[in-house]
N, C-alpha and C positions, 0 to 999 in steps of 0.2 A: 441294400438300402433299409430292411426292414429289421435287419441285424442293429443298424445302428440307429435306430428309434426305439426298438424294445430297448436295448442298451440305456437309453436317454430316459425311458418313461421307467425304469426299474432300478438307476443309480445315480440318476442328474447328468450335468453337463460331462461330456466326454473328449478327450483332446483330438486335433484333426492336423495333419500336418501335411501340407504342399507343396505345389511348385509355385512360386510366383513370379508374374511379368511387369516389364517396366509400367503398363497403366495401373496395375494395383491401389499404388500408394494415390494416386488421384482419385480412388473411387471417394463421392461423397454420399449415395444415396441411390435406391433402388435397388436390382438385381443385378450382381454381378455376373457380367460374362465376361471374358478373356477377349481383348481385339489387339492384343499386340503380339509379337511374335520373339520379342526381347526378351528370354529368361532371365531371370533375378536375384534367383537364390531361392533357397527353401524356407518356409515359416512357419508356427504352432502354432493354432489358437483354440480358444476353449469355445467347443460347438454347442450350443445354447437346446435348438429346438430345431424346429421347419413353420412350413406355411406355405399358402400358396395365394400369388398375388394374379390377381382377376384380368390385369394384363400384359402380364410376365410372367404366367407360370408358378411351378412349384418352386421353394428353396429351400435350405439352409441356412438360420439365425444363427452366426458366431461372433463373440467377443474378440477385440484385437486389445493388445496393451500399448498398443499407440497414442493414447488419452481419448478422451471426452471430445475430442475438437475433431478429430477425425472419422470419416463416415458418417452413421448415423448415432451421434451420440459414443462413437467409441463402438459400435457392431457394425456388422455389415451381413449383408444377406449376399447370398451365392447360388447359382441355378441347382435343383435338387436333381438327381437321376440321370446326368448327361456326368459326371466325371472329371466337370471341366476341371483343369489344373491339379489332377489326380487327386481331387477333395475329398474323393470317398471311399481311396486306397489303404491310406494309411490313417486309423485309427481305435486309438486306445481307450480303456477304461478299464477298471476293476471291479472285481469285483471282491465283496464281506463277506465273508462266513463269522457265523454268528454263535 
């Protein structure tokens, strides 16, 4: 987890790729947990930041290219440090030499 915050705070947003379930597409706001057991297919999106909300726990800020109408504005937040939906398995960045 700490890999991929230095990652964040040293090259910007970083991609994060998952699993996702049939409640997914319905989130509109809050922290996301998983409560369906309906696999879905895999998804990218561009992982923003964290944060930690006072009664939810820590998360994950990421960008979806679903539009603006969906979630929060087009992001959605995800539990930070539990794995849910293998969130913190797979992901990428690069880095510059310079």
């Amino acid at each position: 987890m700490k890999l991929i915050q230095n990652a964040i705070l040293k090259s910007g947003p970083v991609q994060a790729t998952f699993y996702v379930f049939e409640d997914f597409p319905d989130y509109t706001s809050g922290v996301y947990r998983r409560t369906s057991t309906e696999y879905d297919g895999i998804h990218t999106v561009r992982l923003l930041g964290w944060g930690v909300d006072s009664a939810e726990g820590p998360y994950w800020i990421a960008a979806n290219e679903w539009s603006t109408q969906w979630g929060e504005e087009g992001t959605f937040r995800i539990t930070r440090g539990t794995n849910d939906c293998g969130f913190e398995d797979a992901i990428l960045y690069g880095e510059y030499a310079h």
